[in-house]
VOGU-3710 file (C-alpha; in Angstrom, 3 decimals, decimal comma):
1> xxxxxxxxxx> 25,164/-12,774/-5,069  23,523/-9,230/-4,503  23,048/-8,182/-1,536  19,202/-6,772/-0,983  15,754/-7,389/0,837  13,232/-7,578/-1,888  10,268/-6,813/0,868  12,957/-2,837/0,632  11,807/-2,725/-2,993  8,077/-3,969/-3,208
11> xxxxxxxxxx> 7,533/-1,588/0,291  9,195/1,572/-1,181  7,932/1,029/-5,347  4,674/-0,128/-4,178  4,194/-2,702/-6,840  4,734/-6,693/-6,570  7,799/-7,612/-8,610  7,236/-10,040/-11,855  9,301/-13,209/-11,121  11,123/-14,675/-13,806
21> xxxxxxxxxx> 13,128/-18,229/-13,983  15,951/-17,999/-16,582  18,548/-20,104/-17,785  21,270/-17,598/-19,017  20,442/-15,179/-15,508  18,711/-17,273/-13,052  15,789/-16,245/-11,230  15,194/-12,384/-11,297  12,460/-9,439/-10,526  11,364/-6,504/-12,582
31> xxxxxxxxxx> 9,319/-3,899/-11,245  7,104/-1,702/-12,737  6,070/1,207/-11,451  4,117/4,332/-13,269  4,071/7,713/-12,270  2,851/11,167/-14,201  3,457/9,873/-17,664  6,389/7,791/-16,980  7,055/4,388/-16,489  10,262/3,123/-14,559
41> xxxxxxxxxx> 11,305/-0,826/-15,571  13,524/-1,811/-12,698  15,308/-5,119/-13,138  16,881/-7,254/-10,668  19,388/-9,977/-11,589  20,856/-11,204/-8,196  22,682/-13,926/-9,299  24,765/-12,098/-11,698  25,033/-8,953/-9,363  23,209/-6,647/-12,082
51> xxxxxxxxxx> 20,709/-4,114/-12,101  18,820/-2,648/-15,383  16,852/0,815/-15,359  14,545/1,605/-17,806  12,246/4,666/-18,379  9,614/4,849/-20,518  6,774/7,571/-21,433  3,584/6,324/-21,074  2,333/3,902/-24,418  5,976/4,091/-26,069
61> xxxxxxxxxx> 8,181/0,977/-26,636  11,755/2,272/-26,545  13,275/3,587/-23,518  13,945/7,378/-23,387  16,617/5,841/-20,723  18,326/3,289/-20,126  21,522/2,277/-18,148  22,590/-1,308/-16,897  24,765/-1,298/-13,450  27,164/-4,433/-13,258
71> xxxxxxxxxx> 28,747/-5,818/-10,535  26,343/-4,442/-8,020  27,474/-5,228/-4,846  24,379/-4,005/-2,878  20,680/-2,622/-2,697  19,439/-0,573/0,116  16,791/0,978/1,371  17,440/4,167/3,021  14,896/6,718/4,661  16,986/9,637/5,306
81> xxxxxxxxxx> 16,621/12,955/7,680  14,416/15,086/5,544  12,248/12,204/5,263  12,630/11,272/1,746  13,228/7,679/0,864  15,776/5,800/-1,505  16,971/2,363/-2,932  20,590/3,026/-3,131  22,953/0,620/-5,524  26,949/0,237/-5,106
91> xxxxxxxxxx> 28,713/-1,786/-7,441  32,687/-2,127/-7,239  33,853/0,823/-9,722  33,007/3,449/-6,830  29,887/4,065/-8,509  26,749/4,490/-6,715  22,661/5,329/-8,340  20,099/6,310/-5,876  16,323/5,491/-6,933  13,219/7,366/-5,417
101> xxxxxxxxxx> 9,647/7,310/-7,087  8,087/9,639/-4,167  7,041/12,038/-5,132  8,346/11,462/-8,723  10,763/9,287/-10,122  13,798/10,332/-9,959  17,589/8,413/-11,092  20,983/9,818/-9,315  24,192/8,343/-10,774  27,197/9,055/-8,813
111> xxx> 30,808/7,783/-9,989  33,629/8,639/-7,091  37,076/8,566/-8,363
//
């Protein structure tokens, strides 16, 4: 099961998650948030330990990104020293994607080796 405090994510997107009962994935959250043109589709499957990003420009249908984290270990929110904040996901391939949508949305992946 993932490790993460939905109240993290609805505080630092600012948007109430869409809760969804599944079969196949269990319960899970996606959150939508929209910012200057583009909109970020962030789904959570705790369950199954995933995590889907999804960008989209504003009135489009296909992703101009789109990358699906497995075996996410853990969510966090972090506020660091020069006061910006993140949701930070680890998985166990040493990989590690920070999300921020203050000012702007932005998506950091980070593979250590």
């Amino acid at each position: 099961m993932l490790d993460w405090d939905q109240a993290d994510f609805i505080e630092h997107l600012e948007v109430i998650p869409e809760e969804i009962e599944s079969e196949y994935h269990g319960p899970f959250s996606i959150f939508r948030v929209e910012k200057e043109g583009i909109n970020l589709e962030l789904t959570v499957f705790p369950h199954e330990e995933d995590v889907s990003f999804r960008l989209f420009r504003m009135a489009e249908k296909e992703p101009i990104f789109e990358y699906y984290m497995m075996s996410c270990e853990s969510a966090k929110y972090e506020k660091r020293k020069d006061g910006s904040e993140v949701l930070t996901f680890n998985n166990q391939a040493d990989m590690q994607i920070s999300l921020s949508v203050k000012p702007d949305i932005n998506i950091r992946i980070n593979e250590y080796f």
